[in-house]
C-alpha atoms as a printed R data frame, in Angstrom:
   type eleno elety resid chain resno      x      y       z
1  ATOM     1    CA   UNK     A     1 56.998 39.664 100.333
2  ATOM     2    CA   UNK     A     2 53.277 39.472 100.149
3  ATOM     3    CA   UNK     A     3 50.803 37.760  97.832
4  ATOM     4    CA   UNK     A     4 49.616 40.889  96.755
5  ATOM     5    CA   UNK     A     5 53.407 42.281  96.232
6  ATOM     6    CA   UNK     A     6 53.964 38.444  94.642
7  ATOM     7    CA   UNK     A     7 50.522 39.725  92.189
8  ATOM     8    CA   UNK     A     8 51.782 42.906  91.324
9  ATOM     9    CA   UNK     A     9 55.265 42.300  90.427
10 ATOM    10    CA   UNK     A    10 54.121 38.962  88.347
11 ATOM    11    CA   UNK     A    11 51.697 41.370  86.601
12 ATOM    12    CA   UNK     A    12 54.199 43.591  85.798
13 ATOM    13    CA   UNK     A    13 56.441 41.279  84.697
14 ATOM    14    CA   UNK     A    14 54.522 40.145  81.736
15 ATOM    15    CA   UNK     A    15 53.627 43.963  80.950
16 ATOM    16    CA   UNK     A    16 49.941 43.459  82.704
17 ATOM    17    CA   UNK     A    17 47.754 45.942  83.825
18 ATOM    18    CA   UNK     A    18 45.237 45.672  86.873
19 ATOM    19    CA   UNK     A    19 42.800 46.342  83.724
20 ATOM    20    CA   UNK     A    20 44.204 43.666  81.112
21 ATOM    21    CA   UNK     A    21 44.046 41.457  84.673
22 ATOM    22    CA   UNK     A    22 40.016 41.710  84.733
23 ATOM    23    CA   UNK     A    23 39.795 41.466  80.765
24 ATOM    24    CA   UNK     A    24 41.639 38.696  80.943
25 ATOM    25    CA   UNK     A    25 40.458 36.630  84.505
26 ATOM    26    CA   UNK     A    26 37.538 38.644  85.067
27 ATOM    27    CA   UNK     A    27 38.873 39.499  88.970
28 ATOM    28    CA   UNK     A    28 37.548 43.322  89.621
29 ATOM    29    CA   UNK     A    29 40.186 46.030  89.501
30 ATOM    30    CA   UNK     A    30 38.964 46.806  93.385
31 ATOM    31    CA   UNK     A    31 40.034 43.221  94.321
32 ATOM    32    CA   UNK     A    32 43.559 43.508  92.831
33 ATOM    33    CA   UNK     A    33 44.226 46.885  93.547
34 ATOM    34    CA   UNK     A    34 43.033 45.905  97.184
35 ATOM    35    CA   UNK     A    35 45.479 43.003  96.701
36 ATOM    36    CA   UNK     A    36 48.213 45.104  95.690
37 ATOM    37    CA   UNK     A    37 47.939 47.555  98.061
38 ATOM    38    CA   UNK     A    38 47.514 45.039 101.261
39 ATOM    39    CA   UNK     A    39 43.846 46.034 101.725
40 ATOM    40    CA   UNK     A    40 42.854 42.094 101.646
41 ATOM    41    CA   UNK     A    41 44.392 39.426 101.375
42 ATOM    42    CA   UNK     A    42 44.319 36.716  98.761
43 ATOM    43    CA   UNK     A    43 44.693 33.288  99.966
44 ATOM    44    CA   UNK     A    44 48.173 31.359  99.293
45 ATOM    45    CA   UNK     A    45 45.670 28.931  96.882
46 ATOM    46    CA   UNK     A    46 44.790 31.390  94.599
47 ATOM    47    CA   UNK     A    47 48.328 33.190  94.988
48 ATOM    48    CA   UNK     A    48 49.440 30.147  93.443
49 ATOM    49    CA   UNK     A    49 47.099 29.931  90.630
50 ATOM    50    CA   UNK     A    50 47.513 33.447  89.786
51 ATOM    51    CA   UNK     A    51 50.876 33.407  90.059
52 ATOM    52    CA   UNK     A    52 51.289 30.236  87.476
53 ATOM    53    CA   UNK     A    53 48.753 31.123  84.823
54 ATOM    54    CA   UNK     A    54 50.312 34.712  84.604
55 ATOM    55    CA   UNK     A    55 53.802 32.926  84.555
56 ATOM    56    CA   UNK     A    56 52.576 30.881  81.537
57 ATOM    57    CA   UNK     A    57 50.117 32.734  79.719
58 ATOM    58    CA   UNK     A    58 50.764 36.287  80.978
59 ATOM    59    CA   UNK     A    59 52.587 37.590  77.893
60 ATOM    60    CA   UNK     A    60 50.736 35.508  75.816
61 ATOM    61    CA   UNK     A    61 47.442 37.633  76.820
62 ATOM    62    CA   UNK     A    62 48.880 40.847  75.336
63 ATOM    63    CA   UNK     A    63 49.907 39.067  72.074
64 ATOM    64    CA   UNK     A    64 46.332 37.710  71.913
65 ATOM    65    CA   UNK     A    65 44.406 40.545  72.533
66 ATOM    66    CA   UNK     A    66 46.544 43.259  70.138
67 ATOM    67    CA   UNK     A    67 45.923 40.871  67.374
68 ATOM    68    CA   UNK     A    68 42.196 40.390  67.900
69 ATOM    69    CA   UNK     A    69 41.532 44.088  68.524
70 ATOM    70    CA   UNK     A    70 43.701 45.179  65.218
């Protein structure tokens, strides 16, 4: 598997979209779609990051932001 696959299926997982991803981390949708769809690709380091803050904060985001924006 990929980073980018790795990215995609974490976001997924905590019910992200490539659009809550640059609300949230300010990373451009071009740079995760690009990601995603093996266009570039991110280094293992920020894999990594990515991977553990979305782990630990992902579905924490969309409780956050629902409540703010109610």
């Amino acid at each position: 598997m990929t980073n980018g696959e790795r990215i995609r299926l974490a976001r997924r997982s905590a019910g992200l979209t490539q659009q809550d991803m640059y609300d949230w981390l300010s990373i451009p949708v071009r740079t995760i779609q690009d990601w995603e769809y093996g266009v570039n690709k991110p280094s293992d380091w920020v894999t990594e990051l990515l991977l553990e803050k979305i782990e630990r904060e992902g579905n924490n985001y969309k409780t956050i932001i629902k409540s703010v924006y109610r």
